[in-house]
Every structure is written in structure tokens, then in C-alpha cells.
N, C-alpha and C positions, 0 to 999 in steps of 0.2 A: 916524856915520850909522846909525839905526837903521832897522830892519825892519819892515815890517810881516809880524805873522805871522797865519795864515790859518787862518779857521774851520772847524770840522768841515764846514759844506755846500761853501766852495769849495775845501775839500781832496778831496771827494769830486767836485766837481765839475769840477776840476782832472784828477785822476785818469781820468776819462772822458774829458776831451776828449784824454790821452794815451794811452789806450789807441784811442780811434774813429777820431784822426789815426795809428796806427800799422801800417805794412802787417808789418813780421816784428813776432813775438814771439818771445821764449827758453824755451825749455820745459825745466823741471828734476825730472826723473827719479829713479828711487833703483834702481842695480842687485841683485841678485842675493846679492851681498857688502855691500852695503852705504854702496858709494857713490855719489855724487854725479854725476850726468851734465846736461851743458845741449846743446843744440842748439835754431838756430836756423830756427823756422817760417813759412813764410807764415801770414799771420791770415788765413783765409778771411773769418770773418763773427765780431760780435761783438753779445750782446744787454746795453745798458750793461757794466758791470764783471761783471756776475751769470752769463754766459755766454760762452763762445769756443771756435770752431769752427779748425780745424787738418785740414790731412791730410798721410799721406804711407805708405810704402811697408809693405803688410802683413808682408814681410819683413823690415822692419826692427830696430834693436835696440832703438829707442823703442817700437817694439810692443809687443816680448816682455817687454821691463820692467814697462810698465802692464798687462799682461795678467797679472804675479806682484803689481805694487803699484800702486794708482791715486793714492797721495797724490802730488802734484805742486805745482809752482810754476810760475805764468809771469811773466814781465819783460817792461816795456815801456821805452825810453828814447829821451829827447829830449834829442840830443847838444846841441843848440844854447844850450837854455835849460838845459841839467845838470841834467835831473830825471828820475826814474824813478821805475816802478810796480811793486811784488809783491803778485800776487794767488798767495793760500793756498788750494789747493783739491782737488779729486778728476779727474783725467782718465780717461773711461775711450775705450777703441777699438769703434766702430760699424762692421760693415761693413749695414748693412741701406739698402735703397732710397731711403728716406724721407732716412736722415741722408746719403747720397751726393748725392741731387738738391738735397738744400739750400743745399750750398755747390761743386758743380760749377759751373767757368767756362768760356768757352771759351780755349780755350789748355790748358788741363789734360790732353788728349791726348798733348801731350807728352810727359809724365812716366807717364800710362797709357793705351797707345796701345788698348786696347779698350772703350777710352772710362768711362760713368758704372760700369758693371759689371766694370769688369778686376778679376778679383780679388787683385792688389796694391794694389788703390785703398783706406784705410784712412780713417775720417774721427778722429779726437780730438776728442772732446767735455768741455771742462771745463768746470767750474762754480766755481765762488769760493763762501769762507767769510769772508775776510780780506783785508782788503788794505795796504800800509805804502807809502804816498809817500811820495818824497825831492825834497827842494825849498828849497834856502837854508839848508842846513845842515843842516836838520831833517827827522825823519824817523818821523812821526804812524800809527801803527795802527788802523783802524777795520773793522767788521761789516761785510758786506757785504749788505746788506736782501736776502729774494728776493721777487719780483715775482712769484712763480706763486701760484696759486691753491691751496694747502693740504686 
């Protein structure tokens, strides 16, 4: 039985529709020493592969890490059809207004009960350079275009 294998646009396109169906992402870190850390995020908001929004506790130890290193990685995976996404990129932590109100929900009180301004409220903002799907064995590398205006 042969394969068909898939072009750069519907590897890329592939790719998006796995990250924009995905509500956690895995966020991977580099501590202090040196190693490796993942933890699993809500995706707040994503702009295609080029962008992704994250928060969580300014106390945290994902904080203090990106606040010493912002190279980072995120993961996305689709248990069902056994494919995933690594996007190569830079995260860094926003606590300002603008990036708070962007991806505040309701329900997010929860986790900061003073609401859009608690200041344990921490937003992740990453951006992508890279991305490598996995999908049928295979597991293809490409750029990741940016859309902003230069």
C-alpha cells in the first residue's frame, strides 16, 4: 500500500488546521542549568502557526525561565489521527493591558480572582521561526512565513 505524501502547502496547511483545532499546547522551556522542561498550556488565541497566545501564573517557574531564556518550543497533537506539530520559536511574558485584554475569557477569574489585572495574571507570547510536522511517518521541516508588515 503506498502513501501519498504531502506537499509543502498541505504540510503547512495541515499544520494549521492542527494547531487552530487545538485547545492545550505543550510549551518547552530551558531552565537555568540547562534543561528541558514541558508543561501543558491552554492555547488562548492563535494567529495561523506565526503566533500563540498562552497564559498563566507570574509566579510561576515557566515564567522565571523565559524571563532568563525565550528560546522555546510548542507542541501540538492529534491523538486520533497520530500527528503532531513543533513550532521553533521565541516566547516571551507580557504582563501589560493590551496583551491581557486580548486573550482574557470569562471563566479566567478563576485561576485570577482580580480579574484582567491580577498581578499573577502573566500572558506568553510566542512567535514561530520553524515548524516540523509529523504525519505518516514522516516528519518535514519548513519556515514559518511572517505576516506582519516589516
Amino acid at each position: 500500500m503506498s502513501r501519498k505524501i504531502l506537499t509543502a502547502e498541505e504540510i503547512y496547511e495541515s499544520s494549521e488546521v492542527l494547531a487552530n483545532d487545538s485547545e492545550i499546547s505543550f510549551l518547552g522551556t530551558i531552565d537555568e542549568e540547562g534543561y528541558p522542561h514541558i508543561k501543558a498550556l491552554m492555547k488562548a488565541k492563535n494567529n495561523s502557526l506565526e503566533e500563540i497566545w498562552m497564559s498563566t501564573g507570574t509566579s510561576s517557574e515557566k515564567t522565571k525561565q523565559l524571563e532568563n531564556n525565550s528560546k522555546t518550543c510548542v507542541y501540538f497533537v492529534n491523538f486520533e489521527k497520530f500527528a503532531g506539530l513543533m513550532l521553533l520559536g521565541e516566547t516571551i511574558p507580557k504582563r501589560d493591558s493590551e496583551s491581557r485584554n486580548l486573550i482574557w475569557s470569562e471563566g479566567d477569574e478563576q485561576y485570577y480572582p482580580q480579574g484582567v489585572e491580577d498581578p499573577n495574571y502573566t500572558v506568553f507570547h510566542f512567535t514561530a521561526k520553524i515548524g516540523r510536522y509529523y504525519f505518516r511517518r514522516r516528519w518535514p521541516t519548513f519556515k514559518i512565513p511572517s505576516k506582519k508588515k516589516q
